[in-house]
N, C-alpha and C positions, 0 to 999 in steps of 0.2 A: 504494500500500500504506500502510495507516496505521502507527502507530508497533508498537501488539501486534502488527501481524501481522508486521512487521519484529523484533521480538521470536521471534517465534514461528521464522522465518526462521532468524533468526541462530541459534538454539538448537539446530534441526535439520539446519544446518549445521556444526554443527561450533563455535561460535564462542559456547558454552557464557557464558563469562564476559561477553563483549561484548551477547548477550543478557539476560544475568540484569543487567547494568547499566542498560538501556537500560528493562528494566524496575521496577526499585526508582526508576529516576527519574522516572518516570511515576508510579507508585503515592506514595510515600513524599515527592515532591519535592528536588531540588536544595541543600537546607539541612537533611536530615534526617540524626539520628542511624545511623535504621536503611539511608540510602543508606550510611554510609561502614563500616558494620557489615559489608554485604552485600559493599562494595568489598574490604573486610580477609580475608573469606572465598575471594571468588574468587581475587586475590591467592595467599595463600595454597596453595589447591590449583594452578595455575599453578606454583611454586616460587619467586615473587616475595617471599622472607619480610621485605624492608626497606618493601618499597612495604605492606605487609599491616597490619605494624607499626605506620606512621603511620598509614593508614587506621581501625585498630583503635584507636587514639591519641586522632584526632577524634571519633570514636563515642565512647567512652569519658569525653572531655570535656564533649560535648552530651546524654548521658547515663550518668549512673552505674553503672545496671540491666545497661551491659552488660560489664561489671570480671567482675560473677561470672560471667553468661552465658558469657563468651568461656573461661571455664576450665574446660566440660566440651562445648564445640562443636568437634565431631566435625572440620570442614571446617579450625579453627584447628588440629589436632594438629601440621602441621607447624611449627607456629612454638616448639610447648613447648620449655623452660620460656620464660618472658615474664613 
């Protein structure tokens, strides 16, 4: 099975986040803003709100763009305020 279909897998499994991880890493690569954006989301809905936090943290370092973003994304509500 290659990695999307492992993706695809994981996703239909049940294992929503582990999924959507494995594909932002794929897509976006291993140093990207928007992988640790995507990590602070899944995080989040998860109930994870420290690990979310930091994730949201690094994004937020490696780009700016996503300070506003993250204050009207739907998937971050649990962590309001921030």
């Amino acid at each position: 099975m290659d990695r999307l279909g492992l993706c695809a897998a994981q996703i239909a499994a049940g294992q929503r986040g582990r999924g959507r991880f494995v594909e932002s890493r794929i897509f976006h690569g291993a140093k990207s803003a928007v992988l640790y954006y995507n990590l602070a989301c899944y995080a989040c809905l998860q109930g994870f709100h420290e690990e979310a936090e930091k994730h949201l943290s690094k994004a937020c370092k490696m780009d700016e763009r996503f300070e506003g973003q993250s204050l009207s994304e739907p998937d971050l509500q649990g962590m309001m305020p921030f």
